[in-house]
C-alpha positions as CSV (number, residue, x, y, z in Angstrom):
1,X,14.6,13.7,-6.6
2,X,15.2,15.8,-3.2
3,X,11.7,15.2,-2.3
4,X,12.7,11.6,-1.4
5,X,15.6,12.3,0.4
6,X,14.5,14.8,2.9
7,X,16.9,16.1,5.9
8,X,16.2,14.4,9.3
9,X,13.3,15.3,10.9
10,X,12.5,15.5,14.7
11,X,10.7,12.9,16.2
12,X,12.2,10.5,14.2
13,X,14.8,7.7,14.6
14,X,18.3,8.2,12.9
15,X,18.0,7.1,9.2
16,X,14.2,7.6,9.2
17,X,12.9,10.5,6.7
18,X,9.1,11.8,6.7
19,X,8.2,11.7,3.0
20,X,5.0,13.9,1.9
21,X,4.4,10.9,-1.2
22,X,5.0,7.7,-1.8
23,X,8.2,6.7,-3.7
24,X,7.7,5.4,-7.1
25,X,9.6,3.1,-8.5
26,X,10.1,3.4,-12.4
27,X,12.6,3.8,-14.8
28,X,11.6,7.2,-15.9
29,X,11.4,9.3,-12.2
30,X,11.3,12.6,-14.0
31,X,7.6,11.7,-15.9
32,X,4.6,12.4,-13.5
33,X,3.0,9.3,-12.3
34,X,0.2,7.6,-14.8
35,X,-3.5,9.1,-14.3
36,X,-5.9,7.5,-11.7
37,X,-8.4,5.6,-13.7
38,X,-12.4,7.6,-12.7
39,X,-13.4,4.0,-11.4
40,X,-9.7,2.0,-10.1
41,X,-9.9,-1.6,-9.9
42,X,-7.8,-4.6,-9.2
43,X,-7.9,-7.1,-12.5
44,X,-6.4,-10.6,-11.2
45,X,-5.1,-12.8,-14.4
46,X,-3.5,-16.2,-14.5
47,X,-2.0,-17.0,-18.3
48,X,-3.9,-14.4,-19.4
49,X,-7.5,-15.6,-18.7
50,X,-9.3,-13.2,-16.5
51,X,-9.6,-14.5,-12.8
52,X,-11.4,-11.8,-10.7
53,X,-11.6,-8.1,-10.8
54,X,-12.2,-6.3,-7.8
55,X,-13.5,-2.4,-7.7
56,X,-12.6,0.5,-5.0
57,X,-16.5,-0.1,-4.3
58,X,-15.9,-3.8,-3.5
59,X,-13.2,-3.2,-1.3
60,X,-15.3,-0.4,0.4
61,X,-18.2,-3.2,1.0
62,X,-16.3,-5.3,3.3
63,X,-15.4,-2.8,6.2
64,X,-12.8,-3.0,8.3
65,X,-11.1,-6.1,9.5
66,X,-10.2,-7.4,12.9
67,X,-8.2,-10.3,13.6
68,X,-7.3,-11.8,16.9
69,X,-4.6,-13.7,18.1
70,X,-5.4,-17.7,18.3
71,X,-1.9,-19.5,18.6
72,X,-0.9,-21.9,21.8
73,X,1.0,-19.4,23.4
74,X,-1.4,-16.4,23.5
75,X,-4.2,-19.0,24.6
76,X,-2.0,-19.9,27.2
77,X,-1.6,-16.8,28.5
78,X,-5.4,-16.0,29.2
C-alpha cells in the first residue's frame, strides 16, 4: 500500500504525490489486478439487453479529437 502514498516529490505542489500506477479501487488491494482480456472492449447494456460494444480497434478508428470553443463570450472576444 506504500506505492500509493509516496513521499513528496519535487516539482510538485504540496499534497500532490507522483504515482508510477493507477490506484485501484477494490475491496481486496492485496490481489493483483484482473488479466487484460487479448482483444479489450467496452460492452454497453441497458436491463440487460446488449446496447453497443465498442473494441480498442474502434476507438483507434476515430483519431484524435479537437474541439473548439463556440460560447457568446469566446465569440465575443475575436
Amino acid at each position: 500500500m506504500r506505492r500509493y502514498w509516496p513521499r513528496r516529490v519535487a516539482g510538485m505542489p504540496p499534497g500532490q504525490r507522483l504515482l508510477q500506477e493507477m490506484p485501484r479501487f477494490t475491496d481486496r488491494p492485496h490481489l493483483p489486478p484482473p488479466r487484460m482480456p487479448v482483444e479489450p472492449r467496452l460492452e454497453v447494456t441497458h436491463g440487460g439487453a446488449p446496447v453497443a460494444v465498442v473494441s480498442a480497434a474502434d476507438l483507434a478508428a476515430l483519431g484524435p479529437v479537437t474541439t473548439e470553443l463556440t460560447s457568446t463570450a469566446s465569440r465575443a472576444g475575436r
